[in-house]
LUMMI-819959 format. One record per atom (N, C-alpha, C, CB): x, y negated, z negated; residue in one letter. Coordinates in Angstrom, 1 decimal. Glycine has a CB too. Layout:
{u->X; v->Y; w->Z; resn->a}
...
***
This chain:
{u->-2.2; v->-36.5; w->-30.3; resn->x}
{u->-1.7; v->-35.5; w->-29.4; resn->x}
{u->-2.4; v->-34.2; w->-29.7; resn->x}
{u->-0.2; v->-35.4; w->-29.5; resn->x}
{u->-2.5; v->-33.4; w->-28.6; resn->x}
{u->-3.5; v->-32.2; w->-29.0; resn->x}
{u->-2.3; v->-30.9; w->-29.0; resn->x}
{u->-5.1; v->-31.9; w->-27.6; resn->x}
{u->-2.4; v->-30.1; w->-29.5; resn->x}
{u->-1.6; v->-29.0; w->-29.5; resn->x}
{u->-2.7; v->-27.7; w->-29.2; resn->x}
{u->-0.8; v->-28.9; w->-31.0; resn->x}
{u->-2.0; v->-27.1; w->-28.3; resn->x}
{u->-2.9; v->-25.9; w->-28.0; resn->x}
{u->-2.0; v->-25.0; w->-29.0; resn->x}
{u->-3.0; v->-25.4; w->-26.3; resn->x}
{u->-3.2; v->-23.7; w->-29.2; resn->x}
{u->-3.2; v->-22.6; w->-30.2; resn->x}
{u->-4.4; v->-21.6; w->-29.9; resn->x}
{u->-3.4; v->-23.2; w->-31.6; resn->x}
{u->-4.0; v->-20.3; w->-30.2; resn->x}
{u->-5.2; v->-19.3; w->-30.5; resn->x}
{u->-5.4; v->-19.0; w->-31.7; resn->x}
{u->-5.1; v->-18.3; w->-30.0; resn->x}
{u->-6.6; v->-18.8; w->-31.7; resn->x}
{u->-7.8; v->-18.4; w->-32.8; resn->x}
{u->-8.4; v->-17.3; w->-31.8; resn->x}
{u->-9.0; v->-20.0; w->-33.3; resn->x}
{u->-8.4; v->-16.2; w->-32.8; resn->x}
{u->-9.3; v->-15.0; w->-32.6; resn->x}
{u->-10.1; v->-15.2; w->-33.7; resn->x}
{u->-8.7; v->-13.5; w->-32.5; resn->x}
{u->-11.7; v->-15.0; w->-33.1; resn->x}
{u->-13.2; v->-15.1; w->-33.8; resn->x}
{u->-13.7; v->-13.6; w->-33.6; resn->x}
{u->-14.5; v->-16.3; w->-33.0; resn->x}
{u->-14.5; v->-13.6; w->-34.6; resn->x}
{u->-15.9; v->-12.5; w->-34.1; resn->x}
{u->-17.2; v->-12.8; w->-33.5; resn->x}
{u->-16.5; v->-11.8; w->-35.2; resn->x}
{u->-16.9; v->-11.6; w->-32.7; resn->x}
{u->-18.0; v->-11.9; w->-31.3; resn->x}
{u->-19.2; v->-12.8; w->-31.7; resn->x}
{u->-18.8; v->-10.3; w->-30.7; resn->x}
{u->-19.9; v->-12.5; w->-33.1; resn->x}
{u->-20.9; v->-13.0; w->-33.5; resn->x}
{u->-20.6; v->-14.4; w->-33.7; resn->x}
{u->-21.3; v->-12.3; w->-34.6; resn->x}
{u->-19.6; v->-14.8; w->-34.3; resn->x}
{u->-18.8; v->-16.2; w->-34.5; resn->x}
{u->-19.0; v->-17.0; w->-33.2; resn->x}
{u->-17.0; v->-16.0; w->-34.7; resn->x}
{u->-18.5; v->-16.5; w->-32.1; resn->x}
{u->-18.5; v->-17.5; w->-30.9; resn->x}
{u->-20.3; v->-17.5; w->-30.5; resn->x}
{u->-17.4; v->-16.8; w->-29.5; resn->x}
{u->-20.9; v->-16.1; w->-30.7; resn->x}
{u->-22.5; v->-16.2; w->-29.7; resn->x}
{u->-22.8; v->-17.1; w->-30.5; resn->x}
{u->-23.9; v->-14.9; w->-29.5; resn->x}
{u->-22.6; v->-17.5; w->-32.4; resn->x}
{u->-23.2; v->-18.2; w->-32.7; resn->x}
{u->-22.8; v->-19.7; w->-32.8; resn->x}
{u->-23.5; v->-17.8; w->-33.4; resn->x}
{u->-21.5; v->-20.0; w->-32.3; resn->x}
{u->-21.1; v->-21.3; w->-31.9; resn->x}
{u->-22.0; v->-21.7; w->-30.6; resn->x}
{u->-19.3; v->-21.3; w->-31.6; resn->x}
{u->-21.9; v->-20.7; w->-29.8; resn->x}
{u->-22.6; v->-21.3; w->-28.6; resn->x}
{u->-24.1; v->-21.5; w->-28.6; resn->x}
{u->-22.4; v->-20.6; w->-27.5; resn->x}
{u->-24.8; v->-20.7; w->-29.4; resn->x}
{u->-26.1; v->-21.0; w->-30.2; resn->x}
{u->-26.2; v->-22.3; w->-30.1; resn->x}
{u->-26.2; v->-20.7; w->-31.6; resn->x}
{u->-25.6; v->-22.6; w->-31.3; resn->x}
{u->-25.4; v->-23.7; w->-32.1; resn->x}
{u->-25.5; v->-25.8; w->-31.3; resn->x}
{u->-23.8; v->-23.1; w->-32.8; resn->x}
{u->-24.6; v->-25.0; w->-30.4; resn->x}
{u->-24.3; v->-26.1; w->-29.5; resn->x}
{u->-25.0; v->-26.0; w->-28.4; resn->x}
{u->-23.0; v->-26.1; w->-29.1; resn->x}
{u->-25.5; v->-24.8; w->-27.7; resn->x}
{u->-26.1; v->-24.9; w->-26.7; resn->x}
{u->-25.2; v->-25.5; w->-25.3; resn->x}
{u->-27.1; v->-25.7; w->-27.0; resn->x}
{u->-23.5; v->-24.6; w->-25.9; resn->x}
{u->-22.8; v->-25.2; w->-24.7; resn->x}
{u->-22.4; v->-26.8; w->-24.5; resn->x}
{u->-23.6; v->-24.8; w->-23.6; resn->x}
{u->-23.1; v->-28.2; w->-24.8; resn->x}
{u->-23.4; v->-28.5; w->-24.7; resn->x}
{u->-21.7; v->-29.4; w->-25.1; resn->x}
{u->-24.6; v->-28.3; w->-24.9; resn->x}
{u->-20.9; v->-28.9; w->-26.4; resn->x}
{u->-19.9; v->-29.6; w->-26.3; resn->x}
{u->-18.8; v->-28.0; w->-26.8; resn->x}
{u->-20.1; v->-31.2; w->-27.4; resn->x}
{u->-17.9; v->-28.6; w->-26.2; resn->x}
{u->-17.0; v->-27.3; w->-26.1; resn->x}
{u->-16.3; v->-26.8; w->-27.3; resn->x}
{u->-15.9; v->-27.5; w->-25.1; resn->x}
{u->-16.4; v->-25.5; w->-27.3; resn->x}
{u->-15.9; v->-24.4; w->-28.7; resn->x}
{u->-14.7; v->-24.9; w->-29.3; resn->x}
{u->-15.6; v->-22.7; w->-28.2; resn->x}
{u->-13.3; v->-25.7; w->-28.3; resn->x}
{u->-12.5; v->-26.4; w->-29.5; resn->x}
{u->-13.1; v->-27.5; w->-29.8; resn->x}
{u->-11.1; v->-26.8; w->-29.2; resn->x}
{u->-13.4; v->-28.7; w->-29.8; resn->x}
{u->-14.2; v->-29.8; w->-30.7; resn->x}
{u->-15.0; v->-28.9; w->-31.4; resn->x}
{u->-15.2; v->-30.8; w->-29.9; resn->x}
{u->-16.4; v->-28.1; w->-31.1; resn->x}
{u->-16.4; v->-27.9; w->-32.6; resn->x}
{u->-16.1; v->-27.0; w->-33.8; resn->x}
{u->-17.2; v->-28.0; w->-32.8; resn->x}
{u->-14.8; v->-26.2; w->-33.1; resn->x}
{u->-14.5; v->-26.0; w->-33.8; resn->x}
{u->-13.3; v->-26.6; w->-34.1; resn->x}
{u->-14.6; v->-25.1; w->-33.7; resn->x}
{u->-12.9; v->-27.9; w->-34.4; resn->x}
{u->-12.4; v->-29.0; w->-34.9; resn->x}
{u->-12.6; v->-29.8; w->-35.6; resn->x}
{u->-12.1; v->-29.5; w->-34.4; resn->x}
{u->-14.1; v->-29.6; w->-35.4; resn->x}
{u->-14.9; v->-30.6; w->-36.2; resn->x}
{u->-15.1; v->-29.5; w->-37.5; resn->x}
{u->-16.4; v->-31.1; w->-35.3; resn->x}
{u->-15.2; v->-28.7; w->-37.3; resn->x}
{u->-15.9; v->-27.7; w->-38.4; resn->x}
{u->-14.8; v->-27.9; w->-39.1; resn->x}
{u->-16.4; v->-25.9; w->-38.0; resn->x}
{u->-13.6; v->-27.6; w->-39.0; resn->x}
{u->-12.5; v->-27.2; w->-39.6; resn->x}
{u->-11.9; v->-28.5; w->-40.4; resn->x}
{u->-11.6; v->-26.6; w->-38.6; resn->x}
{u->-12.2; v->-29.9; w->-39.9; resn->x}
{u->-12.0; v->-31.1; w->-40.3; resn->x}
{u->-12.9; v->-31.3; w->-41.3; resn->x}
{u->-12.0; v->-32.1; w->-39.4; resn->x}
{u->-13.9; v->-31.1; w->-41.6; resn->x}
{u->-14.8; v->-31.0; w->-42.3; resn->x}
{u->-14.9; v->-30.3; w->-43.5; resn->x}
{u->-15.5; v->-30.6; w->-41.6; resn->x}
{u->-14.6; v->-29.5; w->-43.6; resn->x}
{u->-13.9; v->-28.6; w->-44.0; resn->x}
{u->-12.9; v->-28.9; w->-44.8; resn->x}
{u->-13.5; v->-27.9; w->-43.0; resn->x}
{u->-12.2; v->-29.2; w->-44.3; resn->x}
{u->-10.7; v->-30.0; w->-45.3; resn->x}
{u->-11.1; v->-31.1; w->-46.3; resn->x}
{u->-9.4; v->-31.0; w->-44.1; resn->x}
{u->-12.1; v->-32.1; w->-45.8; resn->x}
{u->-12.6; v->-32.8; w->-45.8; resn->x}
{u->-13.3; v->-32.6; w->-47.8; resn->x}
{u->-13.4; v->-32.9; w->-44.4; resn->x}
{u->-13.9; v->-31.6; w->-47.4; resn->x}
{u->-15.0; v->-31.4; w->-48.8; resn->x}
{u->-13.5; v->-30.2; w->-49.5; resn->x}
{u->-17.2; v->-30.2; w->-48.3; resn->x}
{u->-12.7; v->-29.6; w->-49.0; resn->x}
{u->-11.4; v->-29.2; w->-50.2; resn->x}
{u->-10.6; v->-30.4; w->-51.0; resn->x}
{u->-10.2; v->-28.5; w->-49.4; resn->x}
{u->-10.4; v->-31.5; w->-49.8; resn->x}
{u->-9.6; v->-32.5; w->-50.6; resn->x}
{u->-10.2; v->-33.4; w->-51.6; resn->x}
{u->-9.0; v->-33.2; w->-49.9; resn->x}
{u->-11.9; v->-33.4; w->-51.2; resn->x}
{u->-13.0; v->-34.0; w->-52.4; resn->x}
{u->-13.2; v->-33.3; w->-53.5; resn->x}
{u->-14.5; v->-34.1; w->-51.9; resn->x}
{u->-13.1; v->-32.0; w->-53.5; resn->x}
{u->-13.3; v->-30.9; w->-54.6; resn->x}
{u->-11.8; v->-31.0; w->-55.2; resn->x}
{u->-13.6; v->-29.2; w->-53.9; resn->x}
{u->-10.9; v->-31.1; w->-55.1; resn->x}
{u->-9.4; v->-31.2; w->-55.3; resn->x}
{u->-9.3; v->-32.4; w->-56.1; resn->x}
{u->-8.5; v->-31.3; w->-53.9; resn->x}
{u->-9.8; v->-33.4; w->-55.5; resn->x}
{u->-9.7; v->-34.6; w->-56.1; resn->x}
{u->-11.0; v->-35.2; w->-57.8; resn->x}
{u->-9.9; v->-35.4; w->-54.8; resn->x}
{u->-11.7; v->-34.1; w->-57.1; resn->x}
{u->-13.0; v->-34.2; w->-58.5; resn->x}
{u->-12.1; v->-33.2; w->-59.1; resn->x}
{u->-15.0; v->-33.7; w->-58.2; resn->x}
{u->-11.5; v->-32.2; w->-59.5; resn->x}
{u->-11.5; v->-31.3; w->-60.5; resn->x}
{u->-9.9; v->-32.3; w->-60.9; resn->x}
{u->-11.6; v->-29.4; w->-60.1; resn->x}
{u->-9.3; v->-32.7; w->-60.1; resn->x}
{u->-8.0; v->-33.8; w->-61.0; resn->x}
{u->-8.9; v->-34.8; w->-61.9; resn->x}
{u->-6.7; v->-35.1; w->-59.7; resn->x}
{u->-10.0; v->-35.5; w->-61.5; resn->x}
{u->-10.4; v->-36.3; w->-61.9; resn->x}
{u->-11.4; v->-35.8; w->-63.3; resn->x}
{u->-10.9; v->-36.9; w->-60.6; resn->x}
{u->-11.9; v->-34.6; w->-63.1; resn->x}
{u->-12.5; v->-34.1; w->-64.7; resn->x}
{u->-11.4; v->-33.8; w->-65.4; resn->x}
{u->-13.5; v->-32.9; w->-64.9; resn->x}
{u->-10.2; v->-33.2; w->-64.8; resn->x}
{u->-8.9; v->-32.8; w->-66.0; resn->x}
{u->-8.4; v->-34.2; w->-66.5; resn->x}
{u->-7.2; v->-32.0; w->-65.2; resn->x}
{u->-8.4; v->-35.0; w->-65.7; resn->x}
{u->-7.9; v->-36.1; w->-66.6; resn->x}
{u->-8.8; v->-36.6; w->-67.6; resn->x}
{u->-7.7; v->-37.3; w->-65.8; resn->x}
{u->-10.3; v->-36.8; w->-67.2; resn->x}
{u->-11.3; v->-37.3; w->-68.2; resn->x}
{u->-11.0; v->-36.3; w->-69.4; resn->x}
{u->-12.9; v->-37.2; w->-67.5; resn->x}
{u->-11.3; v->-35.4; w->-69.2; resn->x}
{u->-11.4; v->-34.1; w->-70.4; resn->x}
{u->-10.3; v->-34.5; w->-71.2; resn->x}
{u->-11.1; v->-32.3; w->-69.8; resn->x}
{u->-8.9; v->-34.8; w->-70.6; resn->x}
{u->-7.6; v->-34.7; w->-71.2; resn->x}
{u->-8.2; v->-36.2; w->-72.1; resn->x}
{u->-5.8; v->-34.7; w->-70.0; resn->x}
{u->-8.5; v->-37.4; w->-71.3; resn->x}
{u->-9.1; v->-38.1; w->-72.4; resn->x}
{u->-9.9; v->-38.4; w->-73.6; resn->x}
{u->-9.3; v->-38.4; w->-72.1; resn->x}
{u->-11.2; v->-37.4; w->-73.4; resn->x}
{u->-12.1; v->-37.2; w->-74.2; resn->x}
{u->-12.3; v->-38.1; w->-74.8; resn->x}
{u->-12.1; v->-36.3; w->-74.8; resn->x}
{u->-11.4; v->-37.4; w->-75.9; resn->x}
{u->-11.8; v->-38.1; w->-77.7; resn->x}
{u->-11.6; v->-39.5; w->-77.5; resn->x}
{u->-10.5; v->-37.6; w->-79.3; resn->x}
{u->-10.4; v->-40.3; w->-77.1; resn->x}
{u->-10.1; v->-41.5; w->-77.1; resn->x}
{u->-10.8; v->-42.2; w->-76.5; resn->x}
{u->-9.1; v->-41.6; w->-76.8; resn->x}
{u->-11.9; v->-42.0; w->-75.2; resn->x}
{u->-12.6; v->-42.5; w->-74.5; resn->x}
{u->-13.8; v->-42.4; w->-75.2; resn->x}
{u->-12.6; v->-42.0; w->-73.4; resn->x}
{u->-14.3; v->-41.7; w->-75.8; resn->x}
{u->-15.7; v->-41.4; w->-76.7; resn->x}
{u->-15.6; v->-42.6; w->-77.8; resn->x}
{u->-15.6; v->-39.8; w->-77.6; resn->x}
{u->-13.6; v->-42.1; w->-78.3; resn->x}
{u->-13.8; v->-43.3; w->-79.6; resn->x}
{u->-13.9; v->-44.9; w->-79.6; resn->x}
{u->-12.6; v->-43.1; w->-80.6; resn->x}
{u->-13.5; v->-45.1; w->-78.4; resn->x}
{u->-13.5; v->-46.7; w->-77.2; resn->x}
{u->-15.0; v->-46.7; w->-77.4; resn->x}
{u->-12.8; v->-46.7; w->-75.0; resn->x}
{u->-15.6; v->-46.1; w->-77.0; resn->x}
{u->-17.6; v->-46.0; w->-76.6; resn->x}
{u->-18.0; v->-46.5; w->-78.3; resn->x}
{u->-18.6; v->-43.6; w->-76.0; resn->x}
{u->-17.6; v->-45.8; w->-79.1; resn->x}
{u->-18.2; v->-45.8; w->-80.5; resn->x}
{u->-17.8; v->-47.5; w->-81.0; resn->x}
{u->-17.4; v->-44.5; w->-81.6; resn->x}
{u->-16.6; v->-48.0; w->-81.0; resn->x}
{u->-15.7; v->-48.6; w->-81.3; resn->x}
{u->-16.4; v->-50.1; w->-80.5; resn->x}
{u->-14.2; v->-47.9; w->-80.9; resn->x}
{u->-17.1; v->-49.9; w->-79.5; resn->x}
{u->-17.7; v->-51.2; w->-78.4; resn->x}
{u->-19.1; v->-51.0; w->-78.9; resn->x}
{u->-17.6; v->-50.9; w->-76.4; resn->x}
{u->-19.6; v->-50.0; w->-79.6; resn->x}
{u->-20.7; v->-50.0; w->-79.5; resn->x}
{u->-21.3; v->-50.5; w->-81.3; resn->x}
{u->-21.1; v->-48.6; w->-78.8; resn->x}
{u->-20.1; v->-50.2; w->-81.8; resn->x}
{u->-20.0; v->-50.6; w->-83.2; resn->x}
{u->-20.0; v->-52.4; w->-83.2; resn->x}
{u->-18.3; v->-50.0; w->-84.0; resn->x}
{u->-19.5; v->-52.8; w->-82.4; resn->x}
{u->-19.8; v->-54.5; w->-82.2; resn->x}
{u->-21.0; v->-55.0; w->-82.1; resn->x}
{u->-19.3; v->-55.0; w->-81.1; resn->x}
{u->-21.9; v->-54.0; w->-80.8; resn->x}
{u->-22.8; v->-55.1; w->-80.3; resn->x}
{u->-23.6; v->-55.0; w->-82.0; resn->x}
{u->-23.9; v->-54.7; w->-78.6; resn->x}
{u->-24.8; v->-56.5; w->-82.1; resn->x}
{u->-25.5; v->-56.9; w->-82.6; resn->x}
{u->-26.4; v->-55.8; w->-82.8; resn->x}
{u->-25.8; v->-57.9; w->-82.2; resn->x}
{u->-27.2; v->-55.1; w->-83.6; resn->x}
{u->-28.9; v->-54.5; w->-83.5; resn->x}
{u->-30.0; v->-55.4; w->-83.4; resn->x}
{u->-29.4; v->-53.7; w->-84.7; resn->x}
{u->-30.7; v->-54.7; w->-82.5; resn->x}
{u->-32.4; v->-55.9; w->-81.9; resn->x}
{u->-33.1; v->-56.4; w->-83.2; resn->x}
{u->-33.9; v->-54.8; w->-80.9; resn->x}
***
C-alpha cells in the first residue's frame, strides 16, 4: 500500500533528480529507491559495527582457540 506524503527539496535537489533520470521514471520511485537504499547500507553498517563489538568483546578467547588449534597441528 502506498501512502502519500510531502517532502520539500532544494531546487537543485529536484533539477538534479530530473537530470539524473531524464524524466524518464518519476521523482517518487526514485526517490524511494534512493531512500530504500539508503536504509539498506544503515542497517549493513548497524549490523557490521554489532558484529566487530562482539568480535572485539571476544578477542582474547578467540585468539587463544587460534593458538590452542594451532598448537596441535603437526610441523612440515
Amino acid at each position: 500500500m502506498r501512502v502519500k506524503t510531502s517532502v520539500t527539496l532544494a531546487e537543485e535537489t529536484v533539477r538534479a533528480i530530473d537530470e539524473m533520470t531524464g524524466r524518464k521514471v518519476n521523482r517518487s520511485r526514485f526517490i524511494e529507491e534512493a531512500v530504500l537504499a539508503h536504509l539498506e547500507r544503515r542497517r549493513r553498517q548497524i549490523r557490521d559495527q554489532r558484529d566487530l563489538e562482539i568480535l572485539n568483546r571476544n578477542a582474547d578467547r578467540l585468539n587463544q582457540e587460534i593458538e590452542d588449534v594451532l598448537a596441535y597441528q603437526a610441523e612440515p
